[in-house]
Backbone of each chain as ProteinMPNN parsed JSONL, in Angstrom:
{"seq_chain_A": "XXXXXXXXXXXXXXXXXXXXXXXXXXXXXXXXXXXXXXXXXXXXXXXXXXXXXXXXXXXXXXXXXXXXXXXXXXXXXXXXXXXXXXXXXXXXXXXXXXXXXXXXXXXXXXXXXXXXXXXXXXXXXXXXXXXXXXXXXXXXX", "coords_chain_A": {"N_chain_A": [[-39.887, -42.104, 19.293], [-38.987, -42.292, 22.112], [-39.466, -39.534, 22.275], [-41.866, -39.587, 22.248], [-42.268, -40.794, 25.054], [-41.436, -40.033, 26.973], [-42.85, -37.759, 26.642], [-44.933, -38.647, 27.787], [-44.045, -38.96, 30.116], [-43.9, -36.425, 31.519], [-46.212, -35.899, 31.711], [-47.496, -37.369, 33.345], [-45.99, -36.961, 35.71], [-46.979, -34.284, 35.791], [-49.863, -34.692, 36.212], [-49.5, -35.972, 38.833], [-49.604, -34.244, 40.251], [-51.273, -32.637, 40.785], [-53.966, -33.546, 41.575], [-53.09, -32.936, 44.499], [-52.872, -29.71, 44.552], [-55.161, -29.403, 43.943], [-56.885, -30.462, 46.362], [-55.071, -28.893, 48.435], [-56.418, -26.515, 47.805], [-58.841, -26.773, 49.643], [-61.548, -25.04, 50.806], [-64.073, -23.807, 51.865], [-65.934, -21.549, 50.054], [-67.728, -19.032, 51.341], [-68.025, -16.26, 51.328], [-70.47, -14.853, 49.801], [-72.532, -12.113, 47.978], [-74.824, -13.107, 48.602], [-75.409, -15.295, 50.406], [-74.077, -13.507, 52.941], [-75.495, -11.723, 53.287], [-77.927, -13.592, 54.155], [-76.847, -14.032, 56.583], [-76.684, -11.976, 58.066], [-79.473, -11.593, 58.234], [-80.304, -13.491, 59.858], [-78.777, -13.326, 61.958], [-80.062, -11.139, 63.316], [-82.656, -12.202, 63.617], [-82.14, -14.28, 65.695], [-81.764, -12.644, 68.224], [-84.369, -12.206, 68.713], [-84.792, -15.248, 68.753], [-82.987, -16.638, 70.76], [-84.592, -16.669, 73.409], [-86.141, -18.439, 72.841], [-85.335, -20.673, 72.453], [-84.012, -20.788, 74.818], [-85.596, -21.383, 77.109], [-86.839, -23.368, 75.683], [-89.184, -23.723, 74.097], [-88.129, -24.191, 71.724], [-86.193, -25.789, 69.249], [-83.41, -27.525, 67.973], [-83.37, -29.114, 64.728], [-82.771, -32.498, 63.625], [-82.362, -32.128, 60.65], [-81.095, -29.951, 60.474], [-82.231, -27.805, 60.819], [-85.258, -25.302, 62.765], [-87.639, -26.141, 65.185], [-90.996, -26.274, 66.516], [-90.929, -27.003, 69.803], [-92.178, -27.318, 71.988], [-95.162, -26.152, 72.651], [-96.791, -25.393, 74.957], [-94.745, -23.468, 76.838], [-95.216, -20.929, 75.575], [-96.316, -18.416, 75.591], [-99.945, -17.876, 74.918], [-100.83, -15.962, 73.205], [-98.002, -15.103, 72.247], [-97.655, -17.155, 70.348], [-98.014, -17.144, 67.556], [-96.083, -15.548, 67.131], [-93.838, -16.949, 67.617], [-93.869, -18.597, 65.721], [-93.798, -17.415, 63.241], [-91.376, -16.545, 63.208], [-89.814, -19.028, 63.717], [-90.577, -20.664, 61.321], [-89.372, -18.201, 59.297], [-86.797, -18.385, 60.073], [-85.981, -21.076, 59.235], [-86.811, -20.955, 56.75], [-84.407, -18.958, 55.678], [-82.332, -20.622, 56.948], [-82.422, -23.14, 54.503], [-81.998, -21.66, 52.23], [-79.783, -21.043, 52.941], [-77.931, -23.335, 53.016], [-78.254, -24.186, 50.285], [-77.651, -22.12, 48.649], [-74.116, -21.868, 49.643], [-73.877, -24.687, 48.889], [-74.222, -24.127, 46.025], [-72.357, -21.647, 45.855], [-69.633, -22.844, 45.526], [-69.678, -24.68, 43.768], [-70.807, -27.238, 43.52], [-73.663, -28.311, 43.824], [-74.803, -30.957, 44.558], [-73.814, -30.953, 46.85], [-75.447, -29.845, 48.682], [-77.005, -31.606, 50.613], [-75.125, -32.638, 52.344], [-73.987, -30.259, 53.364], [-75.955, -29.495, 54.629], [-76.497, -31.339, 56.41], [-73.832, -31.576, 57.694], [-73.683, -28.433, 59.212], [-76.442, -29.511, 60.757], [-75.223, -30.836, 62.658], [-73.351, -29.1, 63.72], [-74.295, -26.707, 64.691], [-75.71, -27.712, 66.736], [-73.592, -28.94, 68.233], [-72.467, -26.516, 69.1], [-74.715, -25.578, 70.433], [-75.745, -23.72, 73.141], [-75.648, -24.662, 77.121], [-78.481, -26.469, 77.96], [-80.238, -25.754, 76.166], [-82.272, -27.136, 73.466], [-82.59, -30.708, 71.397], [-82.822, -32.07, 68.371], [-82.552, -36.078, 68.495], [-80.82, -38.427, 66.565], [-83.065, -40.649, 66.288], [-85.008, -38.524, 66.564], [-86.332, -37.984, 68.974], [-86.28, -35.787, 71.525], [-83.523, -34.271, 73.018], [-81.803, -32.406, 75.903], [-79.603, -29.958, 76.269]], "CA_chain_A": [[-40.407, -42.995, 20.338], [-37.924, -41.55, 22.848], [-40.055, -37.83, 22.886], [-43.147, -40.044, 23.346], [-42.381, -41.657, 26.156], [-40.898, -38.377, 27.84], [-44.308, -36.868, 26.937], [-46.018, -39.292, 29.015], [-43.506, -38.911, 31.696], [-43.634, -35.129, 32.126], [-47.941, -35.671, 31.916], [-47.595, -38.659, 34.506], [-45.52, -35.807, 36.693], [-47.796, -33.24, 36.151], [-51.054, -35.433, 37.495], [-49.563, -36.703, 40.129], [-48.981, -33.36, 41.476], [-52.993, -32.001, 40.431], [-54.785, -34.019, 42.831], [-52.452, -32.212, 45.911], [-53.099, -28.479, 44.138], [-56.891, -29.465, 44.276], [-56.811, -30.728, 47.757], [-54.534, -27.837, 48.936], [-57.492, -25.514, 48.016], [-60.634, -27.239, 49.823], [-61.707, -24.426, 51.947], [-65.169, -23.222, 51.519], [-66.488, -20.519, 49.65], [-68.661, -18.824, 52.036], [-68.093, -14.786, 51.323], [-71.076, -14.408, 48.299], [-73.565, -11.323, 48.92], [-76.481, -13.792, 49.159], [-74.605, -16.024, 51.775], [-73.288, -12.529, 53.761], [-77.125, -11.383, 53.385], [-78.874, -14.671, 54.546], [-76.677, -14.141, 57.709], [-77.138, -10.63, 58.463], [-81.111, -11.744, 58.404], [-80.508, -14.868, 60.951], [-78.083, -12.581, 62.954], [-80.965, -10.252, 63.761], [-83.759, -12.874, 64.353], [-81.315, -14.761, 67.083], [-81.707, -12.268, 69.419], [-85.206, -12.691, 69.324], [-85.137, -16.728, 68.913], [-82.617, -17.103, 71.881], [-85.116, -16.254, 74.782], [-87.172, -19.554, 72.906], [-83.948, -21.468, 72.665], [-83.323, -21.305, 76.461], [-87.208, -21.957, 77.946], [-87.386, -25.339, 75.545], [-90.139, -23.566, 73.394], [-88.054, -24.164, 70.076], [-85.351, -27.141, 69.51], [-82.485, -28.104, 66.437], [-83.932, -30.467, 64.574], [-81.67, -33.522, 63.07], [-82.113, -32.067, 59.624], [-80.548, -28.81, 60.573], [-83.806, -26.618, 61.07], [-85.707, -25.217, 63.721], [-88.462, -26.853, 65.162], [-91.719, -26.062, 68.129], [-90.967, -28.24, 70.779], [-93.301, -27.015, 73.524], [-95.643, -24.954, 72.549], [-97.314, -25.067, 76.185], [-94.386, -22.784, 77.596], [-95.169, -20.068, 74.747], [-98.04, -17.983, 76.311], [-101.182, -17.937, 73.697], [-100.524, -14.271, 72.052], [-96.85, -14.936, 71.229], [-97.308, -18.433, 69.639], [-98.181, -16.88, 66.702], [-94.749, -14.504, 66.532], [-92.797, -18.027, 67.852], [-94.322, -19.547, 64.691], [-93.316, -16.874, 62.259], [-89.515, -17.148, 63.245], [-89.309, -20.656, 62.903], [-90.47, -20.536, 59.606], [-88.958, -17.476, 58.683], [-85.407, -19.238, 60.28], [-85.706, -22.339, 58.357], [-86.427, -20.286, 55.028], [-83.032, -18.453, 55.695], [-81.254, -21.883, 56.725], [-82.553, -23.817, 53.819], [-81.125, -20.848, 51.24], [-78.014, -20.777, 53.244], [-77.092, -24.867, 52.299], [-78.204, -24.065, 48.722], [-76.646, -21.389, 48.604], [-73.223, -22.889, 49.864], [-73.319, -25.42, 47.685], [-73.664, -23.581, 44.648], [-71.011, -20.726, 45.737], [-68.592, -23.952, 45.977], [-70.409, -25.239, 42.027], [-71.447, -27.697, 43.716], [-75.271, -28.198, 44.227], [-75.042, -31.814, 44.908], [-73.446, -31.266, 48.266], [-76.656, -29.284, 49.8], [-77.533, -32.509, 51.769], [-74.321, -32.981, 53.117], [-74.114, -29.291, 53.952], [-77.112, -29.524, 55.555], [-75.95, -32.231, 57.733], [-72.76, -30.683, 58.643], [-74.419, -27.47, 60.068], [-77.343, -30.001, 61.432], [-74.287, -31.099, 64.037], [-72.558, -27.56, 64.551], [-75.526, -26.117, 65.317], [-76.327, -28.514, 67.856], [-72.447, -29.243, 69.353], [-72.407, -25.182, 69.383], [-75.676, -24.822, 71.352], [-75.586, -23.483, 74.806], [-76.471, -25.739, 77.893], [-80.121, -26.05, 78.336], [-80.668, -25.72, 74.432], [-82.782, -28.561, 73.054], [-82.181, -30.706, 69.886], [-83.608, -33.658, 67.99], [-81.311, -37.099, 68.486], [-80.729, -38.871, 64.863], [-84.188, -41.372, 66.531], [-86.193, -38.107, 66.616], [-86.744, -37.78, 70.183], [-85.665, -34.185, 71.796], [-83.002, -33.869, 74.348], [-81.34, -31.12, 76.035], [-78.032, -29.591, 76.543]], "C_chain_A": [[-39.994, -42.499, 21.728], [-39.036, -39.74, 23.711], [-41.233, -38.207, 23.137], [-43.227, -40.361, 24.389], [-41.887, -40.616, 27.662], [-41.563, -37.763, 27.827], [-45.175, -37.188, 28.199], [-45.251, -39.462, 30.24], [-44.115, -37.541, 32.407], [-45.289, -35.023, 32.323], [-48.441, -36.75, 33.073], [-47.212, -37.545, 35.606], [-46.612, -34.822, 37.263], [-49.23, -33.457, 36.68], [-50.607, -35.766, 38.582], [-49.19, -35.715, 41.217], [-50.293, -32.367, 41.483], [-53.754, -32.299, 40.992], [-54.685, -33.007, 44.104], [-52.752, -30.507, 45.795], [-55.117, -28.317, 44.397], [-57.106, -29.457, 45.615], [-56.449, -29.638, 48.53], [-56.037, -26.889, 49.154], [-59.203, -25.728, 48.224], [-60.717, -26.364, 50.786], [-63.006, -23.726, 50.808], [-65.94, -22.014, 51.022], [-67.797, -19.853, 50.663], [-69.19, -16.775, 52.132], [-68.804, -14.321, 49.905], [-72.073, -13.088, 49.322], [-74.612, -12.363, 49.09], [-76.29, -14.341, 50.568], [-74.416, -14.761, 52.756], [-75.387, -11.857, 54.366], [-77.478, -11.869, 54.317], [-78.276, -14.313, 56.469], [-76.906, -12.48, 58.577], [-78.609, -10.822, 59.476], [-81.092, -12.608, 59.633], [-79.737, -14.315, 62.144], [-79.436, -11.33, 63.534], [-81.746, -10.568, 64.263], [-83.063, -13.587, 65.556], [-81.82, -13.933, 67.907], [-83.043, -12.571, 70.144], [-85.435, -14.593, 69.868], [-84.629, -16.715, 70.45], [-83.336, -17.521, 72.841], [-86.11, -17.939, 74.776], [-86.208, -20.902, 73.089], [-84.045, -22.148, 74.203], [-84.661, -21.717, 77.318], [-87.375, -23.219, 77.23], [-88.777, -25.145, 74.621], [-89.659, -24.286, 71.862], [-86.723, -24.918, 70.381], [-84.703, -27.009, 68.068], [-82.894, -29.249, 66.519], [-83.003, -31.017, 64.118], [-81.234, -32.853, 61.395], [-81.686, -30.789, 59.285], [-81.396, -27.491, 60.469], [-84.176, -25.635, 62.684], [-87.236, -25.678, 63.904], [-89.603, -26.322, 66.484], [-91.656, -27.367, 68.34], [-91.854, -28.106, 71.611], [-93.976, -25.842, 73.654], [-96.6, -24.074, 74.404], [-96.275, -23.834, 76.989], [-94.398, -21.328, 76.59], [-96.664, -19.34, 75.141], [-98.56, -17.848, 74.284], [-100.697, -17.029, 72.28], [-99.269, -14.497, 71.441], [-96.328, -15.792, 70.534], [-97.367, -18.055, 68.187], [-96.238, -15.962, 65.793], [-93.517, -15.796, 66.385], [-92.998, -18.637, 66.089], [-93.448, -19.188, 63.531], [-92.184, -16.769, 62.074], [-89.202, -17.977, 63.139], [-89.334, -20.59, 61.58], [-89.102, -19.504, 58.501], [-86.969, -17.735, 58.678], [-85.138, -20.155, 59.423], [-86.016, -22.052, 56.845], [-85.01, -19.851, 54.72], [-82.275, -20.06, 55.855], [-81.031, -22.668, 55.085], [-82.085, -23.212, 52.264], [-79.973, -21.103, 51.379], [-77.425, -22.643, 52.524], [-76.99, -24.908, 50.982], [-77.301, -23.059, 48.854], [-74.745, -21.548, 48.76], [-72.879, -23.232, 48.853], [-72.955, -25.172, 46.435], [-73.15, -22.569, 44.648], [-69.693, -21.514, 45.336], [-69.08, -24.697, 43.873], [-70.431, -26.516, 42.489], [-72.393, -28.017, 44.435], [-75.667, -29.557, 44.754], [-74.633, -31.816, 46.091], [-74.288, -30.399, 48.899], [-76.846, -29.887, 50.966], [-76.673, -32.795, 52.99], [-73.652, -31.431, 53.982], [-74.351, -29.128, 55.416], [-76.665, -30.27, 56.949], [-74.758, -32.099, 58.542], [-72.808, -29.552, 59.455], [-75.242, -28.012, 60.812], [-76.343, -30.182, 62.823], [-73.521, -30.332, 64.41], [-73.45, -27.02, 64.844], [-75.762, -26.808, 66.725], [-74.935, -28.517, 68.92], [-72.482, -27.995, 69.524], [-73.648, -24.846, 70.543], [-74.995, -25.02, 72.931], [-76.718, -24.713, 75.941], [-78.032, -25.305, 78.126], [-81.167, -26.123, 76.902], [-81.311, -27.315, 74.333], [-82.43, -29.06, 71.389], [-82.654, -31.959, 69.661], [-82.332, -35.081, 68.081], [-81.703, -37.779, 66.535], [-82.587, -40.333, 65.163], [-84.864, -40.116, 66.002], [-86.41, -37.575, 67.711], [-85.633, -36.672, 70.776], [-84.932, -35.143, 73.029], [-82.269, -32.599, 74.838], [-79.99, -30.786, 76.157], [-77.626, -29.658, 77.994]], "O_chain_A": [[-40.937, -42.315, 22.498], [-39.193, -39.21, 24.812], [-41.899, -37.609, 23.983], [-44.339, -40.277, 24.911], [-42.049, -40.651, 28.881], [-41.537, -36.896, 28.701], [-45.759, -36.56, 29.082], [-45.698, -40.008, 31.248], [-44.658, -37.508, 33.512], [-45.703, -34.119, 33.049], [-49.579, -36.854, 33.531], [-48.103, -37.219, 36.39], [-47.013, -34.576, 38.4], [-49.773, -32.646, 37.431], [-51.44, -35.886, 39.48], [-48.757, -35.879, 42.357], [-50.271, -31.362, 42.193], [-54.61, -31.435, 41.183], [-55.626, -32.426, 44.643], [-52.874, -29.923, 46.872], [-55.901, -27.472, 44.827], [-57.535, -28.413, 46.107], [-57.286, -29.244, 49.343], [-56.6, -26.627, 50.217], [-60.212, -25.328, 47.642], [-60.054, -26.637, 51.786], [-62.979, -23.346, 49.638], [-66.672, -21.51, 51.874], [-68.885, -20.418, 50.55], [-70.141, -16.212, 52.673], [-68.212, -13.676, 49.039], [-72.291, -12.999, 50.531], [-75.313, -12.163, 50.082], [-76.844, -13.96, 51.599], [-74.764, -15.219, 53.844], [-76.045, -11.721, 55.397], [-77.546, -11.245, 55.376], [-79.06, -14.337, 57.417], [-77.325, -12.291, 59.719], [-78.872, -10.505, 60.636], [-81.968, -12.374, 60.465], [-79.983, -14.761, 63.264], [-79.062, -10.739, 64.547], [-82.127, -9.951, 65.258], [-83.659, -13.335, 66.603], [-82.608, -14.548, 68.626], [-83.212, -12.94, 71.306], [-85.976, -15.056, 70.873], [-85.458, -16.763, 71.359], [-83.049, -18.61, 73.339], [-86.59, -18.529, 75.743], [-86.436, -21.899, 73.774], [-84.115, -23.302, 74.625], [-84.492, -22.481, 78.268], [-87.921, -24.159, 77.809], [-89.462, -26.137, 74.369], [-90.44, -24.78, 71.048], [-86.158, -24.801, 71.468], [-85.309, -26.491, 67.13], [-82.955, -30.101, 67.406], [-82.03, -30.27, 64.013], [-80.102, -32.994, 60.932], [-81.774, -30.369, 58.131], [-81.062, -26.382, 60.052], [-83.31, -25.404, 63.528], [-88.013, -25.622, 62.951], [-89.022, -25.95, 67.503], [-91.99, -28.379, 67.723], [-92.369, -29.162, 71.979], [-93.724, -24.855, 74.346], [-96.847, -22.926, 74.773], [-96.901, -23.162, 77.808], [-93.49, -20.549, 76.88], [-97.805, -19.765, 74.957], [-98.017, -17.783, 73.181], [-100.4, -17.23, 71.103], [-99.161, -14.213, 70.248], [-95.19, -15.763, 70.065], [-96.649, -18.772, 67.491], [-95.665, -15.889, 64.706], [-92.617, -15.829, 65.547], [-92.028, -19.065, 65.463], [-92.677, -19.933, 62.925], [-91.727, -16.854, 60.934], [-88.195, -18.135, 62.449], [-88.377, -20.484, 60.813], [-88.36, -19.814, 57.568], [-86.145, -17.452, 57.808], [-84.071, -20.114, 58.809], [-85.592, -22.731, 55.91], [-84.431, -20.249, 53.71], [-81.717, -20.571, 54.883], [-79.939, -22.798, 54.533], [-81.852, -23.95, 51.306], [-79.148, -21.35, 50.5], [-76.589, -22.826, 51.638], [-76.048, -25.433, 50.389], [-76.142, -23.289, 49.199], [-74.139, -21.252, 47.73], [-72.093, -22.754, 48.036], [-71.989, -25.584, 45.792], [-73.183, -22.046, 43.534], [-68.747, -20.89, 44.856], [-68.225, -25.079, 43.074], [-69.911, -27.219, 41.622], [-72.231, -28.076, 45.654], [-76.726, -29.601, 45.379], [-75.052, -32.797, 46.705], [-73.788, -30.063, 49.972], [-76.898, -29.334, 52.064], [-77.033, -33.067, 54.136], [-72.978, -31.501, 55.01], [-73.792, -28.89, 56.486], [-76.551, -29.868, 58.107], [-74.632, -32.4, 59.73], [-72.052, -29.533, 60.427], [-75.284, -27.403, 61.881], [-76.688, -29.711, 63.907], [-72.856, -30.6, 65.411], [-73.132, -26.644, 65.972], [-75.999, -26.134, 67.728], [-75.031, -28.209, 70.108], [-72.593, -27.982, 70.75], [-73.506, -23.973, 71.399], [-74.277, -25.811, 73.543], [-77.802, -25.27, 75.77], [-78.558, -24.22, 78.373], [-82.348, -26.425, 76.728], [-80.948, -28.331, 74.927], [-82.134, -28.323, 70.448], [-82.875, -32.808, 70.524], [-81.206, -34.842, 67.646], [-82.581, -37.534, 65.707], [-83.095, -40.796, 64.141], [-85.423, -40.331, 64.927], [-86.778, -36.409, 67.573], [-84.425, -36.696, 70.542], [-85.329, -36.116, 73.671], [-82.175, -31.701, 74.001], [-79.23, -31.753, 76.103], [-76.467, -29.403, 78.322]]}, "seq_chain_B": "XXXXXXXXXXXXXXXXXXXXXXXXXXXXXXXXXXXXXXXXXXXXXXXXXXXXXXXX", "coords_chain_B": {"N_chain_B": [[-34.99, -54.482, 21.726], [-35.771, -51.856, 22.28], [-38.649, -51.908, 20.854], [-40.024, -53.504, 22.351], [-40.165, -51.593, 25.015], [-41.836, -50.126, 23.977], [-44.292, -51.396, 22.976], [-44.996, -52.844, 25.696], [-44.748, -50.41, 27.553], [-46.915, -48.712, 26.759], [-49.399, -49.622, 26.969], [-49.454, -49.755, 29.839], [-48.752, -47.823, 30.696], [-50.789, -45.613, 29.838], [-52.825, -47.125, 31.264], [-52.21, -46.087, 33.639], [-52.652, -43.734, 33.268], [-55.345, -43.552, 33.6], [-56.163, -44.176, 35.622], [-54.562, -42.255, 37.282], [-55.782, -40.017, 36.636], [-59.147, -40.915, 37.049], [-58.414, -40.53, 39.953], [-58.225, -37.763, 40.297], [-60.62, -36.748, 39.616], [-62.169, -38.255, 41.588], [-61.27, -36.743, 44.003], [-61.778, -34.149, 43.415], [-64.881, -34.28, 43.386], [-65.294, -35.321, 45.913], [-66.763, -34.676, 48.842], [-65.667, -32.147, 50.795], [-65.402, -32.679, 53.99], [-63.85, -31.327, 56.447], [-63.419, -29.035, 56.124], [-66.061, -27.908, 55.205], [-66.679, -28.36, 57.915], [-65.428, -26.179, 59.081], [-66.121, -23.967, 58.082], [-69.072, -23.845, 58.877], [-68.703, -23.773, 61.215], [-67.591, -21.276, 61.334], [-69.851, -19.204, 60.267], [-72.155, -20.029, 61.819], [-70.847, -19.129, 64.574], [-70.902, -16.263, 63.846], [-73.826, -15.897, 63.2], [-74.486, -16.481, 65.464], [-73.104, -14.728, 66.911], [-70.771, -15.649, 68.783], [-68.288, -15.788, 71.47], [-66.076, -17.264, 70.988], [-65.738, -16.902, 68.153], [-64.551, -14.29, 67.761], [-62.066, -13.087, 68.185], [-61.159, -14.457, 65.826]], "CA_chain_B": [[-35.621, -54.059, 23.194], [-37.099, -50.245, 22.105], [-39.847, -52.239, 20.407], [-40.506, -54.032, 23.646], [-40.475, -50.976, 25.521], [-42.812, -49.212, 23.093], [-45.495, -52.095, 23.196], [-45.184, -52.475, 26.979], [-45.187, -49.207, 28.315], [-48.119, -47.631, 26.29], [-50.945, -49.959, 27.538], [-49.12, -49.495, 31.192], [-48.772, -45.848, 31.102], [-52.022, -45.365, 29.539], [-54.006, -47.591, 32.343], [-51.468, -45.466, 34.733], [-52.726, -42.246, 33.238], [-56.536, -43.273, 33.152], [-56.139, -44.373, 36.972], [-54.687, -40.704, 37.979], [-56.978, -38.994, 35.956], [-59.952, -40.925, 37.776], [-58.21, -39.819, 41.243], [-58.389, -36.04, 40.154], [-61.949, -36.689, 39.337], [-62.776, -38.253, 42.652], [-60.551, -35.571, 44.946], [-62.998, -33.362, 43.086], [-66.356, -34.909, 43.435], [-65.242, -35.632, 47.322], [-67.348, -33.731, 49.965], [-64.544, -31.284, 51.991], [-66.206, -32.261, 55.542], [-63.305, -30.692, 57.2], [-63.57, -27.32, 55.165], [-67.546, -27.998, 55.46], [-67.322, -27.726, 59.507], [-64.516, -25.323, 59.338], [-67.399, -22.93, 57.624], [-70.27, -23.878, 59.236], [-68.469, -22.869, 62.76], [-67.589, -19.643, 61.288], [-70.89, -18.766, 60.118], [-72.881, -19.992, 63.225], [-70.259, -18.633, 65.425], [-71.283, -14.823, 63.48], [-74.709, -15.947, 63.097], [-74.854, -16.5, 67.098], [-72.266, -13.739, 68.041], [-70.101, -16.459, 69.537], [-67.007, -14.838, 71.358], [-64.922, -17.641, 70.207], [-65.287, -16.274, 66.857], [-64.472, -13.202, 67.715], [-60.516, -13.54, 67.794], [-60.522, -14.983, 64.581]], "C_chain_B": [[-36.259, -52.4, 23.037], [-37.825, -50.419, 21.995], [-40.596, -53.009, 21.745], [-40.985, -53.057, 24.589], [-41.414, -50.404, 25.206], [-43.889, -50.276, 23.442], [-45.883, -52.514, 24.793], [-45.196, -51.373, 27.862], [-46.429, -48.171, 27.885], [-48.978, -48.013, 26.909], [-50.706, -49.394, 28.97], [-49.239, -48.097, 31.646], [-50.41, -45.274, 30.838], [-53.173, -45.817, 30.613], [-53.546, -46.437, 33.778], [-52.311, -43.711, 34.753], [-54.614, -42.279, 33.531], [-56.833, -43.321, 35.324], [-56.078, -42.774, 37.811], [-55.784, -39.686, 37.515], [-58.578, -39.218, 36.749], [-59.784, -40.043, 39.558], [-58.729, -38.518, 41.257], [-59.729, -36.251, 40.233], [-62.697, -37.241, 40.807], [-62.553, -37.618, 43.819], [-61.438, -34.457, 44.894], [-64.16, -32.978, 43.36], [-66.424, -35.238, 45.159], [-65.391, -34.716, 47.984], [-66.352, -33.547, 50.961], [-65.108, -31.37, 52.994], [-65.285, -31.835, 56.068], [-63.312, -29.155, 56.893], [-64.843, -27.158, 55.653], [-67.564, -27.23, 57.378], [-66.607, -26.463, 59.471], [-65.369, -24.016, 59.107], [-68.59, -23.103, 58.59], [-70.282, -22.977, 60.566], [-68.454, -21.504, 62.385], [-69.013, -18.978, 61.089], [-71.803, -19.217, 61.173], [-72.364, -19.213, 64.047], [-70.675, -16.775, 64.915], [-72.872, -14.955, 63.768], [-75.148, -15.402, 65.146], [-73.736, -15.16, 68.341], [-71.682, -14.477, 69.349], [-69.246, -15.426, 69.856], [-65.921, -15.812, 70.978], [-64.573, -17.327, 68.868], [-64.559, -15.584, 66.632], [-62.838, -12.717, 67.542], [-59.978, -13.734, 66.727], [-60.336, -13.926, 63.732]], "O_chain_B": [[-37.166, -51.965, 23.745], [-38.608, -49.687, 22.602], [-41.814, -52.923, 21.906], [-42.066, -53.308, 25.121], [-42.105, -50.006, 26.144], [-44.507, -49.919, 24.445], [-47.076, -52.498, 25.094], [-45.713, -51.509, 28.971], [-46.794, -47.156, 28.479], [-49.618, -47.186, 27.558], [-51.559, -48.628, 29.418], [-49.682, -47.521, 32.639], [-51.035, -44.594, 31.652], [-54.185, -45.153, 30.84], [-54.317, -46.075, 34.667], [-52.493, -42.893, 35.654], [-55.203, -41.205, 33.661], [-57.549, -42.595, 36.014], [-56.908, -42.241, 38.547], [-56.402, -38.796, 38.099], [-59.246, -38.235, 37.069], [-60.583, -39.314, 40.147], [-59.563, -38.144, 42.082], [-60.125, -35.76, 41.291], [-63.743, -36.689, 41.148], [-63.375, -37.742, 44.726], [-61.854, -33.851, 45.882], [-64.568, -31.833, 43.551], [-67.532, -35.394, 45.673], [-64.544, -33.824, 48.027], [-66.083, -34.384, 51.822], [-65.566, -30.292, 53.374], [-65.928, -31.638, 57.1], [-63.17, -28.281, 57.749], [-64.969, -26.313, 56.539], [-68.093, -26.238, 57.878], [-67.278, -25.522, 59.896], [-65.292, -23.085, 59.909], [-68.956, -22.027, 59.063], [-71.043, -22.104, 60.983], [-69.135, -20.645, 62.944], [-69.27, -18.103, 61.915], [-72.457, -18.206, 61.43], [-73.156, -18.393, 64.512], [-70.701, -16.017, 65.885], [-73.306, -14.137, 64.58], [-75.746, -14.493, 65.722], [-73.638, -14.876, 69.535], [-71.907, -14.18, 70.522], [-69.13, -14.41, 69.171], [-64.842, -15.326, 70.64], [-63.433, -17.415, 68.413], [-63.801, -15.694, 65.668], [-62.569, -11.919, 66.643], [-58.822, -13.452, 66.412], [-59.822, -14.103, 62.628]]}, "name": "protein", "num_of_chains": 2, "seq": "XXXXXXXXXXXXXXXXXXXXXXXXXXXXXXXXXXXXXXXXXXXXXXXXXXXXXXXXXXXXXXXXXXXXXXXXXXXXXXXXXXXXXXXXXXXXXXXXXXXXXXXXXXXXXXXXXXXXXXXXXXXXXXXXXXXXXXXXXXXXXXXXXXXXXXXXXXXXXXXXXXXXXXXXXXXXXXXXXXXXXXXXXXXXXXXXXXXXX"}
C-alpha cells in the first residue's frame, strides 16, 4: 500500500513539472525548406510591391493578405502586373500560415497564425502604408 | 488508519492526477501568441529587409 502511494507521489511530481518543460519550449518552428522557400519568393516580390505600398495602390487587408486599394493611381498598362503580385503575394502568404502551422503539428492554429501576422504586418508597415481596420474601411499609416 | 488512508487518497489523488493531466493537455492545445508574434516579426522583418532584424 505504502509503494502505491509513493508511486502516485513520484507521478504527481513528475506532472507537475511537464506542463513547465512544455511551456519552456513554445517558440515557433519556423526554419522548414518550404517556410525558408515561401520567403525567399516574397523577399524578391517586395521590392517590386513596395513602390505600390507607398502610392496607396495596394493595402494589408484585416485577414493578413494583400489587397487593390486604388486602382486609379496604377496607370492602365501596369494594372495588370499590380494584379499578378497581389495574387501571386497572397498565394505565398496563405502557404506560409499553413505551412507554420503544420511545421509546429499543428494545423488548427492556421487562423490564428493568420491573424497574428494580419497585425505584424500592419504595426510593421512604414508611414504612409495603407491597411484594412477590423470594420473594413482602409486607413493609412 | 492505513485503511482510511488507502480509501481516501486514491479517489483524491486520482481526481488530482486526472486534473494535471487535463492541464498538460490544455498547455498543449494553447495557441503560443507570444512565440506566434515573436516569429511573425522575424519573418516579416527578413521578408521586408527590416534593419531591426538585422542585429539579431
Amino acid at each position: 500500500m505504502n509503494r502505491v502511494f509513493c508511486r502516485f507521489l513520484l507521478l504527481l511530481i513528475v506532472l507537475l513539472f511537464l506542463p513547465h518543460a512544455v511551456y519552456a519550449g513554445a517558440n515557433l518552428e519556423v526554419n522548414t525548406p518550404a517556410i525558408t522557400s515561401l520567403k525567399q519568393s516574397m523577399q524578391g516580390r517586395h521590392i517590386q510591391l513596395v513602390n505600390y505600398y507607398e502610392n496607396g495602390a495596394v493595402g494589408f487587408t484585416k485577414d493578413g493578405l494583400l489587397a487593390l486599394r486604388d486602382a486609379n493611381v496604377v496607370p492602365l498598362a501596369k494594372r495588370q502586373v499590380v494584379n499578378g503580385l497581389i495574387s501571386a503575394e497572397n498565394q505565398d502568404r496563405n502557404l506560409l500560415y499553413r505551412e507554420i502551422a503544420r511545421a509546429n503539428k499543428h494545423p488548427e492554429w492556421e487562423k490564428e497564425i493568420r491573424a497574428t501576422f494580419s497585425q505584424r504586418w500592419i504595426k510593421l508597415a512604414k508611414t504612409g502604408w495603407w491597411y484594412q481596420g477590423a470594420g473594413g474601411s482602409w486607413s493609412q499609416k | 488508519m492505513r485503511n482510511i488512508l488507502f480509501f481516501v487518497s486514491r479517489p483524491v489523488l486520482s481526481m488530482l492526477l486526472a486534473l494535471l493531466l487535463s492541464a498538460c493537455v490544455t498547455i498543449n492545445i494553447y495557441f503560443p501568441a507570444a512565440a506566434a508574434e515573436k516569429a511573425a516579426d522575424k519573418i516579416i522583418g527578413e521578408v521586408w529587409q527590416l534593419e531591426e532584424n538585422v542585429e539579431e
